[in-house]
LUMBA-866264 format. One record per residue (C-alpha): residue number from 0; x, y, z. Coordinates in steps of 0.001 Angstrom, whole numbers, plus 500000, padded with zeros to 6 digits. Layout:
<sites>
+-----+--------+--------+--------+
: pos :     px :     py :     pz :
+-----+--------+--------+--------+
: NUM :      X :      Y :      Z :
...
+-----+--------+--------+--------+
</sites>
This chain:
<sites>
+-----+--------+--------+--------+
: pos :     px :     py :     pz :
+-----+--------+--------+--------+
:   0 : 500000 : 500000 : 500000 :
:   1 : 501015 : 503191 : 499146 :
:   2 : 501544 : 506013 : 501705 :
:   3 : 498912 : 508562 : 501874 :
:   4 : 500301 : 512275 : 500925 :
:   5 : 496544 : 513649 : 502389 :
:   6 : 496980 : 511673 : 505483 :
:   7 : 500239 : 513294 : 506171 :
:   8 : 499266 : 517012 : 505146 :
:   9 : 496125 : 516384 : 507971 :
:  10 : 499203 : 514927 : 510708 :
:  11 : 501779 : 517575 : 509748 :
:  12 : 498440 : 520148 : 510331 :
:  13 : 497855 : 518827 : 513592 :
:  14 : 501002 : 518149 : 515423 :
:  15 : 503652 : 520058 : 513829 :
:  16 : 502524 : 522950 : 511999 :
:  17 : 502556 : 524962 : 515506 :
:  18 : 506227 : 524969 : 515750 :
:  19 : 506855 : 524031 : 511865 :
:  20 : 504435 : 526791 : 510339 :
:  21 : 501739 : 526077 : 507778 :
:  22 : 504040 : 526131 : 505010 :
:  23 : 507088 : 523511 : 507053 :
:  24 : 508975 : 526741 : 506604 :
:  25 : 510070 : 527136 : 510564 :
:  26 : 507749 : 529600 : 511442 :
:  27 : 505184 : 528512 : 512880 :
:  28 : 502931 : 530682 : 515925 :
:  29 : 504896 : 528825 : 518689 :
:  30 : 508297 : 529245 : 516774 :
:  31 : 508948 : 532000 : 518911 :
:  32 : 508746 : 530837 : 522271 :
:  33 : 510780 : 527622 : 521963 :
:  34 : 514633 : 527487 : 523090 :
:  35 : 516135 : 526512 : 519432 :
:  36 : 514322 : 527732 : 516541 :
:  37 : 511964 : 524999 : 514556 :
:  38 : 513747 : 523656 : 511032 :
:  39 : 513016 : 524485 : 508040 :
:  40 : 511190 : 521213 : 507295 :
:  41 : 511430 : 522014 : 503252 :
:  42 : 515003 : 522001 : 503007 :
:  43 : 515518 : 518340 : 504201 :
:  44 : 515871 : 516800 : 500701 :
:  45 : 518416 : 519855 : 500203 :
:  46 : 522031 : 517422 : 499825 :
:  47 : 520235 : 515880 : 497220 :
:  48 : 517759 : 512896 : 498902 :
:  49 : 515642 : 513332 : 501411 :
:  50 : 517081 : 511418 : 504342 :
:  51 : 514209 : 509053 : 504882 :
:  52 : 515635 : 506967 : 508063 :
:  53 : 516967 : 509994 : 509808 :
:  54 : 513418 : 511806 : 509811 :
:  55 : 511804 : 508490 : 510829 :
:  56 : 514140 : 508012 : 513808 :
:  57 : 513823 : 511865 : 514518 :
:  58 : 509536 : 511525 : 514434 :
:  59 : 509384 : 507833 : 516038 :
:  60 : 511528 : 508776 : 518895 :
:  61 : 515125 : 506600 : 517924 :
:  62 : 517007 : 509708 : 517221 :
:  63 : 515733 : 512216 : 520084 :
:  64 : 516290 : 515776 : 519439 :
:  65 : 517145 : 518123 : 522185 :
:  66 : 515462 : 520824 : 521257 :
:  67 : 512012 : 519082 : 521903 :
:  68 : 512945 : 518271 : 525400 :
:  69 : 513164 : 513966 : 524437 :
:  70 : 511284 : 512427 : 521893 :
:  71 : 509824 : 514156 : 519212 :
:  72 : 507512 : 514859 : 518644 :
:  73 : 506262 : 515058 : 522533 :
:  74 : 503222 : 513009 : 521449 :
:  75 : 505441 : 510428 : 519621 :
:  76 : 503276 : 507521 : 520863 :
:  77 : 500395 : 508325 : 519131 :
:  78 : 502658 : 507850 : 515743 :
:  79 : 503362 : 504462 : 516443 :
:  80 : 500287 : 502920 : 514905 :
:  81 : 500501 : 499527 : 514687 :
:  82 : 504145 : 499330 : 514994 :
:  83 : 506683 : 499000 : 511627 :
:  84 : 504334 : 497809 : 509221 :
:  85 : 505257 : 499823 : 506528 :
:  86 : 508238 : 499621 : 504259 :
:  87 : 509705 : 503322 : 502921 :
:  88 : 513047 : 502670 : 500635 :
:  89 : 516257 : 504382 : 501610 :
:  90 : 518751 : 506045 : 499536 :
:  91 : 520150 : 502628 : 498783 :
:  92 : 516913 : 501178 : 498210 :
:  93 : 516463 : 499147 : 501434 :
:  94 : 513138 : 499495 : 502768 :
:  95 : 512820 : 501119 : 506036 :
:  96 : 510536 : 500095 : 508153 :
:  97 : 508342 : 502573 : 510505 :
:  98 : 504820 : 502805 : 511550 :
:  99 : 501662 : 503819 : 508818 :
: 100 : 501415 : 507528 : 510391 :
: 101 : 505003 : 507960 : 510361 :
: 102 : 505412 : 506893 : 506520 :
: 103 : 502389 : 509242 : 505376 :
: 104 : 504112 : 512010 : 507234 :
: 105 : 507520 : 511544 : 505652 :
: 106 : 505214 : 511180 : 502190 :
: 107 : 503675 : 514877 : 502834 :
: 108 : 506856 : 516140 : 503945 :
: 109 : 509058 : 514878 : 500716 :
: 110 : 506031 : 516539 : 498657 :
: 111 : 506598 : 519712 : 500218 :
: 112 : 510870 : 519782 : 499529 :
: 113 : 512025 : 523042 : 497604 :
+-----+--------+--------+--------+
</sites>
């Protein structure tokens, strides 16, 4: 099954637009009262791919960020579904696996690359 670009525009809407702005740009209405400013979510795929397994491990909670105080996003557990039942391939082609919400959110966020 396919991941589900609409799916991720409505999870990117509702739990990181705030911080990430409307337009993944960094600007979102709580951009200015956090400690480091929000990325630029459209400039991931900016060395040339977009790094699929680092944003996975940044969303699902492997790769915690400071900035977001732990796991990111602070309501991780609600993005891990069913658990890794979805396959995403890498740069190299292997598949990656990660939970259905966190593949449709990777699927809105590569549509939305500069």
């Amino acid at each position: 099954m396919a991941q589900d670009i609409d799916a991720g525009a409505v999870l990117y809407r509702d739990f990181c637009a705030a911080c990430h702005g409307a337009t993944a740009k960094g600007d979102g209405t709580m951009a200015d009262l956090l400690r480091s400013p929000p990325s630029d979510l459209t400039k991931l795929a900016q060395a040339g791919e977009f790094p699929i397994l680092s944003v996975a491990e940044q969303i699902d909670g492997r790769r915690p960020r400071a900035a977001h105080g732990g796991d990111m996003p602070l309501f991780g557990r609600w993005f891990e579904g069913v658990g890794a039942d979805v396959a995403m391939a890498g740069a190299d082609g292997q598949p990656i696996l990660m939970s259905r919400p966190v593949a449709d959110l990777i699927a809105y966020l590569i549509s939305v690359q500069d």
